[in-house]
N, C-alpha and C positions, 0 to 999 in steps of 0.2 A: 635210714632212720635209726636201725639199731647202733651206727657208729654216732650218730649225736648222742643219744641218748645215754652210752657209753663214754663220750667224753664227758657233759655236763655231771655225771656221776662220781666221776673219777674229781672232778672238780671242785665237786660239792664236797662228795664224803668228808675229805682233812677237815673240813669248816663247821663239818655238821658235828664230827667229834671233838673238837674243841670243847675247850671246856669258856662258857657262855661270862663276858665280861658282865659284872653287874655294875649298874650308873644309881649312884645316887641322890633326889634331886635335892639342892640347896636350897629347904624351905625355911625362911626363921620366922619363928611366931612370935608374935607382938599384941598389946590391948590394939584395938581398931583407933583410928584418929578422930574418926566421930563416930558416934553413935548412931543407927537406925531407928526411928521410932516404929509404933506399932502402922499410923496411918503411910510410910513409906513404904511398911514390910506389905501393907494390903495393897497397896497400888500395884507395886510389883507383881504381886501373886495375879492379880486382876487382869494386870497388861500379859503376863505369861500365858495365862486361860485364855485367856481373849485370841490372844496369837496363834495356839496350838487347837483354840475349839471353836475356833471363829470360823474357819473356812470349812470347814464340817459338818457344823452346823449350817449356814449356808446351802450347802450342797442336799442334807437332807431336807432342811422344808424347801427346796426348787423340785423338789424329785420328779414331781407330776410334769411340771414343767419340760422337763429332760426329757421325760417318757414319749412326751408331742412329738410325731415327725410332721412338721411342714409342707 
């Protein structure tokens, strides 16, 4: 074990000291092509809520339910 360990070591180290290439992403900003209205921004928000607090909600008001063993 300690010969693995000693090779992946030896391995790593050069990579580790390297000096770390930075990527930069090619973002271009532009005006939007259409616009969002307010009642698309709320739908959204609602379908995201719904998604994230839906099943959770669920699960809390089943609770008693869960608790039955059969």
């Amino acid at each position: 074990m300690p010969g693995f360990l000693r090779t992946v070591a030896s391995r790593a180290a050069p990579a580790l000291r390297q000096h770390t290439v930075s990527q930069r992403a090619s973002v271009y900003t532009r005006p939007p092509k259409e616009k969002i209205g307010p009642v698309e921004t709320a739908i959204g928000i609602g379908m995201f809520s719904l998604a994230i607090l839906g099943p959770s909600g669920w699960i809390l008001a089943h609770l008693e339910d869960y608790k039955k063993k059969e």
